[in-house]
C-alpha positions in Angstrom: 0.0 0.0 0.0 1.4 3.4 -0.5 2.0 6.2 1.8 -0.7 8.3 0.7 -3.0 5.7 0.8 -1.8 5.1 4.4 -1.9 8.6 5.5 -5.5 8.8 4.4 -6.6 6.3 7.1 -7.8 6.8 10.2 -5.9 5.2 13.2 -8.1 2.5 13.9 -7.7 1.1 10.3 -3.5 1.7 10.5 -3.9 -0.6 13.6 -6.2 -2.7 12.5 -3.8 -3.4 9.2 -0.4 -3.0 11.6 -1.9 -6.3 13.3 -2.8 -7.9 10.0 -0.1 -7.5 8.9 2.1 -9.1 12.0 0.1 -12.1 11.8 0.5 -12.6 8.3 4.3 -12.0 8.8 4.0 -14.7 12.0 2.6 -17.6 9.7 5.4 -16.9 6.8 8.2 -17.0 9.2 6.2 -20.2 10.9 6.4 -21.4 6.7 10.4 -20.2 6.1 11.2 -22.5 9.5 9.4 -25.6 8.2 11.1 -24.8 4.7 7.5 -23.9 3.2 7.8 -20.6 2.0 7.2 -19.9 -1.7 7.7 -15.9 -1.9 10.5 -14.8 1.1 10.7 -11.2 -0.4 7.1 -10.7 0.7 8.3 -10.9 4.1 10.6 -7.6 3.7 7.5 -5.6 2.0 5.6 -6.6 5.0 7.8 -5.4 7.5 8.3 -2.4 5.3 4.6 -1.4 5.2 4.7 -2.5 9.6 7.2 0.2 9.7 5.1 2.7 7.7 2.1 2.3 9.5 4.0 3.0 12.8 5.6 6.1 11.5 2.3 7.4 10.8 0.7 6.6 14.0 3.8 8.1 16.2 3.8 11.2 13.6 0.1 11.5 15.0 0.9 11.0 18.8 3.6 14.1 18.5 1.3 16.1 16.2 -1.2 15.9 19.4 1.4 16.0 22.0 2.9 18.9 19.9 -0.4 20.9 20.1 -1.4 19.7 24.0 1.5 21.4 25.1 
């Protein structure tokens, strides 16, 4: 998904996907161990787009923090 995409989501969504995601990368890693796993780059986009959606959501937090204080 792109950035835009992502930045146009509210924060229940981004989490909802952020957890998604991690179990989607749990069952691959679960697959590479038992010598399964068809498409191993798939589990570098997924903790690319993990890492995307957490920048966005602490970009939020310190947006609000920023205007609390």
């Amino acid at each position: 998904m792109k950035i835009k995409e992502l930045r146009e989501q509210t924060v229940e969504e981004l989490t909802a996907r952020a957890r998604e995601l991690k179990m989607e990368a749990l069952n691959l890693r679960l697959q590479q161990q038992s010598g399964q796993l068809e498409n191993p780059a798939r589990l570098r986009l997924i903790r690319r787009e993990v890492a995307r959606i957490e920048t966005i959501l602490s970009e939020r937090a310190n947006k609000v923090q920023g205007a609390a204080a």
